[in-house]
C-alpha positions in Angstrom: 19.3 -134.6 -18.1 21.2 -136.8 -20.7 21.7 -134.6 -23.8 20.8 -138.1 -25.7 17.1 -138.6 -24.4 15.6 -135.8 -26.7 17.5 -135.9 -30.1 16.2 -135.8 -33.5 17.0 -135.7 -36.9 18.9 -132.6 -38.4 16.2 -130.6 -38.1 15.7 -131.1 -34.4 11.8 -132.4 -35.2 11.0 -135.1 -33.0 8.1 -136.9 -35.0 4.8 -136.5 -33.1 3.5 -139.9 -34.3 6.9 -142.1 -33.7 7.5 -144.5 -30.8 9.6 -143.4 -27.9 11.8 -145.3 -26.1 12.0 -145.8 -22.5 14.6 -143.5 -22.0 13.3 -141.1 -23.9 9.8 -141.2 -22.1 11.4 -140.4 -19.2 14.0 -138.1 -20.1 10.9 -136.0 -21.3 8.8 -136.7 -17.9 12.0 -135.5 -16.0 12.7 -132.7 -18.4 8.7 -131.5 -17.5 9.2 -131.8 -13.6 12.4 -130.1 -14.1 14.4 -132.9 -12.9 17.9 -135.1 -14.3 20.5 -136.7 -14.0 21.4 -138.3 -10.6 18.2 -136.5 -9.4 15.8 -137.0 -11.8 13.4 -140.1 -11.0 13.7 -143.4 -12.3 11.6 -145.7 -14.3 12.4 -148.8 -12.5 11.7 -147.1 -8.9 8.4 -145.6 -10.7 7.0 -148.7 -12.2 8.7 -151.9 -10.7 6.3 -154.0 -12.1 7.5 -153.5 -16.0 11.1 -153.4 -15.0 13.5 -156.8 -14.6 15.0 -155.3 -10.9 17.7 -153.0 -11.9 17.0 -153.9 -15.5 14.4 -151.6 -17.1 15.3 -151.9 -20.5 15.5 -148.6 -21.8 16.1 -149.0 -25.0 12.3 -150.7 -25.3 9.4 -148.5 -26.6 7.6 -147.3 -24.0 4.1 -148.2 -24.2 0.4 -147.1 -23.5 0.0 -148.7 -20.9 3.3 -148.0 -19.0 3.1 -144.8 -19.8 -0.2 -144.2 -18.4 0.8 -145.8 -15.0 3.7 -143.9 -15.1 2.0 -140.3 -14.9 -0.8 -142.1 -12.6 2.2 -143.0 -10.0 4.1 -140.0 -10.6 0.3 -138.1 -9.9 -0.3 -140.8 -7.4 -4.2 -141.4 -8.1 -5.9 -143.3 -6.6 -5.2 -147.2 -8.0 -9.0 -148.5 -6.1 -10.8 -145.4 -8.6 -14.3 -146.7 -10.2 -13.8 -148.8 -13.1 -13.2 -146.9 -16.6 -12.0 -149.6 -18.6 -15.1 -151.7 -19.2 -15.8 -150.0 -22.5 -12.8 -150.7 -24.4 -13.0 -154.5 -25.8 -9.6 -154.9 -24.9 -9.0 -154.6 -21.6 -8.0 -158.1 -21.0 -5.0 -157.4 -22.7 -3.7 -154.8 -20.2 -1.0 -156.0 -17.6 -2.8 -157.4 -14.6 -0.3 -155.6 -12.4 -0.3 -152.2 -14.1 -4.3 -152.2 -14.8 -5.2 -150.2 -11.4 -2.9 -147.3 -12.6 -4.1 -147.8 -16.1 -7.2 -147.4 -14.8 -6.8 -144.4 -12.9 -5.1 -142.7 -15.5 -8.5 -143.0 -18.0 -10.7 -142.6 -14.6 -8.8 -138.8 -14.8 -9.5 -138.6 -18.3 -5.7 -138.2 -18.7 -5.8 -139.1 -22.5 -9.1 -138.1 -23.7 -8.3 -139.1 -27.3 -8.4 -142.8 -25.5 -12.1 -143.2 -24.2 -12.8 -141.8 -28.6 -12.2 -145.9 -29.2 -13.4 -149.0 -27.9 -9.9 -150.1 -28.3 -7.3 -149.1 -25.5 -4.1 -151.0 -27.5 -2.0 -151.1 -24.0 0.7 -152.9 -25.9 1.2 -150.7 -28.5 4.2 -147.9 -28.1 3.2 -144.8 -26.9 3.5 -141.8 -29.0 5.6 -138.4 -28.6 2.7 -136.7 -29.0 0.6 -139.0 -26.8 3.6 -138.5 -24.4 3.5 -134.6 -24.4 -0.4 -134.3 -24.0 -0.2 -137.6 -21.4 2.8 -135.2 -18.8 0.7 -132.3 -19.7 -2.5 -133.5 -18.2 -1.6 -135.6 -15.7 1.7 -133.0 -14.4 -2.0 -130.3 -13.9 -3.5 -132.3 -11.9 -0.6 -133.5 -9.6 -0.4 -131.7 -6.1 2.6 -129.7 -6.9 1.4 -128.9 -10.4 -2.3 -128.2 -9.4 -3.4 -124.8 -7.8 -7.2 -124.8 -7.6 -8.9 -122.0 -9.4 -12.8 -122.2 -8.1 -16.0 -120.7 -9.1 -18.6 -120.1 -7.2 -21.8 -121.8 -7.5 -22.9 -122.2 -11.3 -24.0 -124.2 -13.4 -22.5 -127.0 -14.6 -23.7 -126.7 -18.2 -20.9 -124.0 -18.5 -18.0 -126.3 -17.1 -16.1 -126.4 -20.5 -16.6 -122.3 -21.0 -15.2 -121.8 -17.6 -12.0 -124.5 -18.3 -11.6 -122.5 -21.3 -10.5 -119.8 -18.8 -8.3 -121.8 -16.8 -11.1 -122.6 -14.2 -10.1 -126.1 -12.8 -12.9 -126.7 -9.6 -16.4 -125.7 -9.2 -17.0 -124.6 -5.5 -21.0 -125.5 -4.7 -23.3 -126.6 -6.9 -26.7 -124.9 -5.9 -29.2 -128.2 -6.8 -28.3 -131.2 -6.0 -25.3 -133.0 -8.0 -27.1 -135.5 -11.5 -25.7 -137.8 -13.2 -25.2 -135.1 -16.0 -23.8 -132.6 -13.8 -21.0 -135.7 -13.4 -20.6 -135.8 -17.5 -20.1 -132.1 -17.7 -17.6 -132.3 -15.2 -15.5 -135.1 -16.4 -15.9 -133.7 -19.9 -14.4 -130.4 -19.3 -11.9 -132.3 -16.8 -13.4 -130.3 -13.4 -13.4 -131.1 -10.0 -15.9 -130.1 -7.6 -16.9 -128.9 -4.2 -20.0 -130.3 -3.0 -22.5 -131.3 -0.1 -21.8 -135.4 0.3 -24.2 -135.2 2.3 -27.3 -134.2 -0.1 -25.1 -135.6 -3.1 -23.8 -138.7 -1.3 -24.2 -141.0 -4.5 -21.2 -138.9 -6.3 -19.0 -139.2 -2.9 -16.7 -141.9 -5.2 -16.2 -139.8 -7.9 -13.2 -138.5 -9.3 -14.5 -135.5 -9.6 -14.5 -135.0 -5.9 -12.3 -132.1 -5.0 -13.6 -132.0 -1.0 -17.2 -131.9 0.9 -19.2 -128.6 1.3 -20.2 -127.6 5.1 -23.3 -125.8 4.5 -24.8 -123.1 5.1 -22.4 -120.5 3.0 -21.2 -117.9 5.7 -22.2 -118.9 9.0 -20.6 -116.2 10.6 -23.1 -113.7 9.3 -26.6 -113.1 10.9 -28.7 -115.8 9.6 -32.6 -116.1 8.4 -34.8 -116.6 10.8 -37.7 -117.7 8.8 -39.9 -114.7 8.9 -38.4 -111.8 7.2 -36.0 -111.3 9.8 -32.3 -112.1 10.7 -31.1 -114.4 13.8 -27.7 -114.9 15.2 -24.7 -116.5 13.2 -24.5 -120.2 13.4 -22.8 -121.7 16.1 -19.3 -122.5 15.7 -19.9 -125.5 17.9 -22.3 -127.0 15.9 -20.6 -126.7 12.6 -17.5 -128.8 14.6 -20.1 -131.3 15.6 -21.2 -131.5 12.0 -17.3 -131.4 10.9 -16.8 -134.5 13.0 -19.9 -136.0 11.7 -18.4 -136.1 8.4 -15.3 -136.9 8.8 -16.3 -140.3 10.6 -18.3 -141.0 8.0 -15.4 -139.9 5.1 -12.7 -139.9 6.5 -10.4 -139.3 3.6 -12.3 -136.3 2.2 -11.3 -132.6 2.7 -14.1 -130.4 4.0 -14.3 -127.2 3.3 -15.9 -124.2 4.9 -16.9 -120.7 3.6 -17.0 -117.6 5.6 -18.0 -114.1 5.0 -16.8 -111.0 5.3 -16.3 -110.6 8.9 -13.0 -112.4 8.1 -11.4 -109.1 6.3 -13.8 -106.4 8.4 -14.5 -107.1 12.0 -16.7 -104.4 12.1 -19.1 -106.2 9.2 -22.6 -105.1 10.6 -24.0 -108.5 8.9 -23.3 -110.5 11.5 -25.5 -109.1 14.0 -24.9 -109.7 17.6 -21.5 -111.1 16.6 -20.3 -108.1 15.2 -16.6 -107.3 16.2 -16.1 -110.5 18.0 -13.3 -112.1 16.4 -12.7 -114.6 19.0 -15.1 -117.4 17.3 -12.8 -117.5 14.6 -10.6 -119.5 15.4 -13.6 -121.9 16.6 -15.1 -121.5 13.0 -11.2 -122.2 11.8 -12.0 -125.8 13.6 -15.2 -127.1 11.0 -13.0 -127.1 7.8 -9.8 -128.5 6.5 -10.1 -125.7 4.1 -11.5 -122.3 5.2 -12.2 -119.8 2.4 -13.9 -116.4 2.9 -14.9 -113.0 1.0 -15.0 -110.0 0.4 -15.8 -107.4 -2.5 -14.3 -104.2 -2.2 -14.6 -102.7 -5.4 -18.7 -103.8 -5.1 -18.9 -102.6 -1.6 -20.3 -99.5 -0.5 -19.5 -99.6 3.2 -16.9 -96.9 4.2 -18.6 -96.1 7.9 -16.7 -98.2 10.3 -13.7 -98.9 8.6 -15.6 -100.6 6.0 -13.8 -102.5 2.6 -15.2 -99.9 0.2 -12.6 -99.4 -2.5 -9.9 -101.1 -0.4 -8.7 -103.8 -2.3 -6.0 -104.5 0.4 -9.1 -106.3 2.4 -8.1 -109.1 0.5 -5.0 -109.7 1.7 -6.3 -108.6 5.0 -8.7 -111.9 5.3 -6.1 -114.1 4.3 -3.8 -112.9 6.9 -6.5 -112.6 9.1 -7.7 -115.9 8.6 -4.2 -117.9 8.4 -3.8 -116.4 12.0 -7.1 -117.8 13.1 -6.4 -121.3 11.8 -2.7 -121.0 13.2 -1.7 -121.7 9.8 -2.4 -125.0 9.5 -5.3 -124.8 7.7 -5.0 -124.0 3.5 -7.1 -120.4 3.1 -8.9 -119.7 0.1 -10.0 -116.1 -1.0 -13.4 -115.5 -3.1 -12.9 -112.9 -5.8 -14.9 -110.2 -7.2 -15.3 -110.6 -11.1 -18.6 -108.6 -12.1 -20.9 -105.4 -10.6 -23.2 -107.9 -9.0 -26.0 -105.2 -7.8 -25.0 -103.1 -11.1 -23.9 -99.8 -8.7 -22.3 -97.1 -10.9 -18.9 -96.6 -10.2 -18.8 -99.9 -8.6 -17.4 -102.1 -11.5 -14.4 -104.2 -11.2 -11.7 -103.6 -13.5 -9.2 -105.9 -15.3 -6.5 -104.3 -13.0 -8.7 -104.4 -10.2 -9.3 -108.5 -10.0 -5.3 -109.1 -10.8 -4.4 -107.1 -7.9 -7.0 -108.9 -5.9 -5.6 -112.3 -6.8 -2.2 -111.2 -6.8 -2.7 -109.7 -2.9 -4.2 -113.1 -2.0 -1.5 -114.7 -3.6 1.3 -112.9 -2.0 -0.4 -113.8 1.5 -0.1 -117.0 1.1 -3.8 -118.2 0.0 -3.7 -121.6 -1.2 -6.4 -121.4 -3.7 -9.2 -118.6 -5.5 -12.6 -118.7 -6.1 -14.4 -116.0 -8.6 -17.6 -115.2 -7.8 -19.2 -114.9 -11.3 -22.6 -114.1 -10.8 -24.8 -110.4 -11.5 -27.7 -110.8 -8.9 -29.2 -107.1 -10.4 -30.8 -108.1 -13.2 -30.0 -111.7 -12.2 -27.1 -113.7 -14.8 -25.8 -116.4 -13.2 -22.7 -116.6 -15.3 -21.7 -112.9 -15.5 -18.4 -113.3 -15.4 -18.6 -115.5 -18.8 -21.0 -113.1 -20.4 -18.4 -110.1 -20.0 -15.8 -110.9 -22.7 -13.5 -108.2 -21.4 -13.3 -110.0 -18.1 -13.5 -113.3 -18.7 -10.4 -112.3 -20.9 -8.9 -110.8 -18.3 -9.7 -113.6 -16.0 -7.9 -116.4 -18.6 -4.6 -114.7 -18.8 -4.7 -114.2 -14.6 -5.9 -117.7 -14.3 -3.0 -119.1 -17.1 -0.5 -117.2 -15.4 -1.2 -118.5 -12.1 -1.7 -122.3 -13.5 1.9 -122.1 -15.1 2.9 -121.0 -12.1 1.3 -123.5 -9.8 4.9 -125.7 -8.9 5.9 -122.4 -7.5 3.1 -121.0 -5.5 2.9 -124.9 -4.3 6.5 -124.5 -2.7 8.0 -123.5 0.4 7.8 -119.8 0.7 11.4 -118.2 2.0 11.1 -115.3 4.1 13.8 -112.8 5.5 15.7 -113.5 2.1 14.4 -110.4 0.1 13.7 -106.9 1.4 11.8 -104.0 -0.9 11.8 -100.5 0.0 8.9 -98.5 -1.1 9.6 -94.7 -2.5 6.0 -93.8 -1.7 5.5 -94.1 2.2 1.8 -94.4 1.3 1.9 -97.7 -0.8 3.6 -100.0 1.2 4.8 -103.4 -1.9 4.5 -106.8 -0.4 6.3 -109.9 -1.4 6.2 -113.6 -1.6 9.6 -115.5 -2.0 10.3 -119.0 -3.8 12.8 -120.9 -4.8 12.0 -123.2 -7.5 12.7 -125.0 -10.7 16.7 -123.4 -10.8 15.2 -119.9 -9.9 14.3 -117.3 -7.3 10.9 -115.5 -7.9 9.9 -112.6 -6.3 6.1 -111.9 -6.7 4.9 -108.4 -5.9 2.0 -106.1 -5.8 1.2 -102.8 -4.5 -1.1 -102.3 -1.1 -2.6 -99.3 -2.1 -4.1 -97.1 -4.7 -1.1 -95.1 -5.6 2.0 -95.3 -7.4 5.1 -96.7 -6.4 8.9 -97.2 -7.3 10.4 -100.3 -5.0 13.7 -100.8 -4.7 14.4 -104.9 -4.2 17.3 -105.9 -2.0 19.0 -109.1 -1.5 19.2 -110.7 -4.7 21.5 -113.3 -6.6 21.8 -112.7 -10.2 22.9 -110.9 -13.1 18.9 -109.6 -14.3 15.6 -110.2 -12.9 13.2 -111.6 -15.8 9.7 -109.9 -15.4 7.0 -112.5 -16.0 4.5 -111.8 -18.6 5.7 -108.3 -19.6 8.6 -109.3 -22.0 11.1 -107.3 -20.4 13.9 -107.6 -17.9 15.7 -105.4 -15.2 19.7 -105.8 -14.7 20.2 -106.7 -10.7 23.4 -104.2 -9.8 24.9 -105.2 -5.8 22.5 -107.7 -5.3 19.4 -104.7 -5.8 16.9 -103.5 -8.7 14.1 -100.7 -8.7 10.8 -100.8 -10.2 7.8 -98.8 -10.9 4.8 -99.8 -9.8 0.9 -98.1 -11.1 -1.5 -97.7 -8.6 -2.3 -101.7 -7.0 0.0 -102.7 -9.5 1.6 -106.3 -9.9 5.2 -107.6 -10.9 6.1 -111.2 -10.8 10.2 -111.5 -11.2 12.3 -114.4 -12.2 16.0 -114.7 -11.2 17.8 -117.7 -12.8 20.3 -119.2 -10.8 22.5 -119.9 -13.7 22.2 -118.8 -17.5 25.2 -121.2 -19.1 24.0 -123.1 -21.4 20.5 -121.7 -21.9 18.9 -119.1 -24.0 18.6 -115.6 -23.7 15.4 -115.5 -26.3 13.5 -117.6 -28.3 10.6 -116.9 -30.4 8.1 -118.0 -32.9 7.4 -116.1 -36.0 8.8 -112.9 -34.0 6.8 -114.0 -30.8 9.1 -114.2 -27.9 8.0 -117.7 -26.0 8.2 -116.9 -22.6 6.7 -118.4 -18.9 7.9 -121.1 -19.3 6.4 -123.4 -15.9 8.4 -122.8 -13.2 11.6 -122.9 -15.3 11.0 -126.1 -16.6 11.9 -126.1 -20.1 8.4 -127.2 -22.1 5.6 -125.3 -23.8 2.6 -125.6 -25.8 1.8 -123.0 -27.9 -1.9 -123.4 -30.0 -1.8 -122.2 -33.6 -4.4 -121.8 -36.0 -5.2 -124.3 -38.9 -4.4 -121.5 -41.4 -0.7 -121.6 -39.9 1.0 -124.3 -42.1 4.4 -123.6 -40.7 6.5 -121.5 -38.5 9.5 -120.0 -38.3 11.5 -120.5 -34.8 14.6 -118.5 -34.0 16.6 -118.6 -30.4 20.0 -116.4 -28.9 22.3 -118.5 -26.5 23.1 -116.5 -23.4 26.6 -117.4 -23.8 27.7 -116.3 -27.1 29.7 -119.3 -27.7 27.4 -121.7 -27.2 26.2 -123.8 -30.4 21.9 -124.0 -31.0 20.5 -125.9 -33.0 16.4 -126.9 -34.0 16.2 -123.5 -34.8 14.4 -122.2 -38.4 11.0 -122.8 -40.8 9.2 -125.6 -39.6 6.0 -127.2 -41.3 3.2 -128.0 -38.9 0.5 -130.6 -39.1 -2.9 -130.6 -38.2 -2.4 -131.9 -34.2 0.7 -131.9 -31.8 4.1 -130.9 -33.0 7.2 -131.1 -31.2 10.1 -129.5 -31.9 13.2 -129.6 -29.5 16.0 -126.8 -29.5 19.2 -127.3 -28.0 21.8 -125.3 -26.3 25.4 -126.7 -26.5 28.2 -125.1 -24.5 31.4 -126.8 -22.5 29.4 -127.4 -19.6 26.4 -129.0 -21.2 23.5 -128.9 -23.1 20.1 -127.2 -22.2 17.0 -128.8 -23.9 13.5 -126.5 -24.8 10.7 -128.7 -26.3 7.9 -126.6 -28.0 5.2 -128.8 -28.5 3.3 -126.3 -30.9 -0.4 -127.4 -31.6 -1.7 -126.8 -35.2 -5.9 -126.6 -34.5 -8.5 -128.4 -37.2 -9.8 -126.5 -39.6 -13.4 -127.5 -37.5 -11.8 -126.0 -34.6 -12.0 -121.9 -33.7 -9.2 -119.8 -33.8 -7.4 -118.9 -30.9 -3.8 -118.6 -29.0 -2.0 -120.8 -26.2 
């Protein structure tokens, strides 16, 4: 990136509420993809319609409405989405050739602030501020910077609690979809699962995420209408209904829920089906997305190689099910948050639902779904009413959603080996490369502890995500300890010149940041009227400079920090978010 795109004044403040340039806009959209220079996408290839040919003008200030068509490109929504701009007065002011992404940018409720006015302003310049929050939104709900976080079944009146906790999709709605189900949604900036064809008036929406195939585990036994239990649905029926659909929506994903059988072959529940695995792969055939569960801290089934207290079953049904589908298909894995049949002894830990996530994760499943309910006494949102764990559950799900760009990359395999100390606890690994790093996420298959040895690594230290602490890499090799089902994520720069080493805020190292791309936002409370940031340079003759007492205002500030050395200059925005004095207190 062009060390001139993000300077400031002296005290390397960009203000939130000045103009930005073309140049700038996209220096910052680049600098959030973690992109530049020669590589780094262009505004005239982006938007051809604001741009003279070759010409784009970048010393012009960028404005609403090319920046919103920028990030809906870039995001590449849908330019045909229902009209949003009919309540602004102004919308005849907005470029005839940039309204469709304009309009798909408010239809994704990119710039909530926005739809607050019946005035859009499309010709005025857009904002810093505006800018930052404007990459932010839209970069979360791009394909590479999306992974879908589900819940299962509940009620819509909770959508903004669960986005609170990093929830972004609801997975089955059980009544059928309103018009204020739709609000809720949008509002707390969901998507959603759902049965087009009992909700087929919402089949347009935005909101859309892909089309339920009812019922919810076929596989098992199913009622039979008098107290009893029939056979599992027929896998050829579900394809009929799968083609059925698709005719009719051709564009829409379709996703289909299986049960347990998945992880356990030996799962009693599907009656005469029990042990035969071979349907599978004809189930694998009725969705382009097949999720399944199974709950092995809640289970109670040890007979028959049941999943009781094996929380490698997990990882078992996504392998399992990957194999089925030939891996073509994306596999989801339902997680266990509460004691849903209040068993002693049976409730999930913190631990317990990380290393659950973390095995799906490692196995390649393309998305998670919690299930949140308590079924004994009934609490539909037990998940939400369990502080501990719906803690628990935000910093898994923020972890995850940072990052997304990386779990949504290639995976490498054959390029890392790990050697396990304890011949009982095998450690499993996932391999990226992504953003000017190599991560290495791991987690332990058993309940037992662990020290891994890690082979075949470039790099001076391996950064361990989330823990504040790194290892040294010696020949290419580090060790580390690993608590019973325990999870390490590892970072391993490609190259430290010109970047930092540390950075904090007020003593508070900033870490994680997205896939190595260099930009954060950091919430502060409204009793925080300033901070204090400090940074190290990894090379000790590199100059930095934005660092030292800041004041904050109430809203968005962005501060940039810059590393200087003979080779270059690294950029780190913080865009640090000082809350209202109406607004709780709480930490990004």
């Amino acid at each position: 990136m062009d060390s001139g795109i993000l300077t400031g004044d002296d005290d390397a403040l960009i203000h939130p509420d000045g103009a930005l340039t073309r140049s700038r806009f996209m220096g910052l959209l680049n600098l959030a993809i973690g992109s530049g220079g020669d590589a780094g996408l262009k505004f005239a290839d982006l938007l051809p319609e604001a741009a003279d040919g070759s010409d784009w003008h970048p010393d012009r200030n960028i404005t609403r409405e090319e920046a919103l068509a920028l990030v809906a490109k870039l995001d590449e929504l849908d330019p045909n989405a229902t009209d949003s701009l009919g309540a602004f007065s102004d919308r005849a002011d907005v470029d005839a050739n940039l309204e469709p992404y304009v309009n798909a940018a408010i239809a994704r409720h990119l710039l909530p602030h926005y739809e607050e006015s019946d005035q859009l302003l499309p010709d005025a310049a857009a904002t810093l501020a505006e800018s930052v929050v404007l990459l932010q939104n839209g970069l979360a709900n791009s394909s590479k910077y999306f992974f879908p976080i589900g819940v299962w079944l509940q009620s819509t009146q909770n959508a903004a609690a669960y986005k609170a906790i990093g929830v972004n999709l609801y997975v089955n709605l059980f009544d059928p979809m309103t018009n204020q189900d739709l609000t809720n949604l949008q509002n707390a900036g969901m998507k959603v699962i759902t049965d087009l064809d009992r909700d087929s008036a919402f089949a347009g929406e935005n909101v859309i995420y892909a089309d339920y195939l009812p019922p919810d585990e076929p596989d098992n036994a199913q009622p039979d209408g008098s107290g009893g239990y029939g056979p599992p649905v027929a896998p050829q029926t579900l394809i009929d209904e799968y083609a059925r659909r698709k005719q009719e929506r051709p564009n829409t994903p379709i996703y289909l829920g299986l049960g347990q059988g998945v992880a356990w072959p030996e799962w009693y529940g599907r009656g005469a089906d029990t042990g035969n695995t071979a349907v599978y792969s004809q189930y694998a055939q009725a969705g382009d997305v097949l999720g399944f569960d199974v709950y092995p801290v809640n289970s109670t089934d040890e007979a028959n190689g049941g999943p009781a207290g094996k929380l490698w079953y997990v990882a078992q049904g996504v392998d399992n099910l990957t194999g089925y589908s030939n891996g073509q298909k994306p596999v989801w894995a339902d997680i266990e948050t509460t004691n849903y049949e209040s068993n002693p002894g049976h409730t999930p830990t913190a631990a317990d639902v990380k290393a659950e996530v973390w095995m799906a994760l490692v196995h390649g499943a393309k998305g998670i779904t919690y299930f949140a309910h308590v079924l004994s006494p009934f609490q539909e949102a037990g998940l939400l009413a369990d502080n501990a764990m719906s803690t628990a559950v935000s910093a898994i799900n923020r972890q995850v959603q940072q990052l997304a760009p990386v779990l949504n990359s290639p995976t490498v395999n054959g390029e890392v080996a790990v050697l396990s100390g304890n011949k009982d606890v095998q450690v499993d690994t996932m391999v990226k490369h992504e953003g000017g790093a190599t991560y290495v996420f791991a987690v332990g298959m058993r309940d037992g502890g662990t020290t891994a040895k890690f082979f075949g690594l470039a790099g001076s230290e391996a950064e361990v995500i989330g823990e504040g602490r790194t290892i040294p890499i010696v020949n290419g090799q580090f060790s580390d300890d690993f608590a019973p089902y325990g999870v390490h994520l590892y970072r391993i720069p490609d190259s430290q010149a010109g970047g930092l080493s540390s950075l904090q805020i007020d003593g508070a190292a900033v870490t994680e940041w997205t896939s190595g791309v260099q930009f954060k936002q950091i919430e502060m409370p409204y009793s925080t009227d300033s901070v204090t940031i400090t940074a190290d340079a990894a090379d000790p003759q590199a100059e930095v400079s934005g660092t030292g007492e800041k004041p904050l205002q109430v809203g968005d500030n962005v501060f940039i920090v810059t590393v200087a050395t003979d080779s270059g200059t690294a950029t780190y925005v913080l865009n640090v978010r000082r809350q209202s004095d109406a607004e709780p207190a709480g930490e990004g």
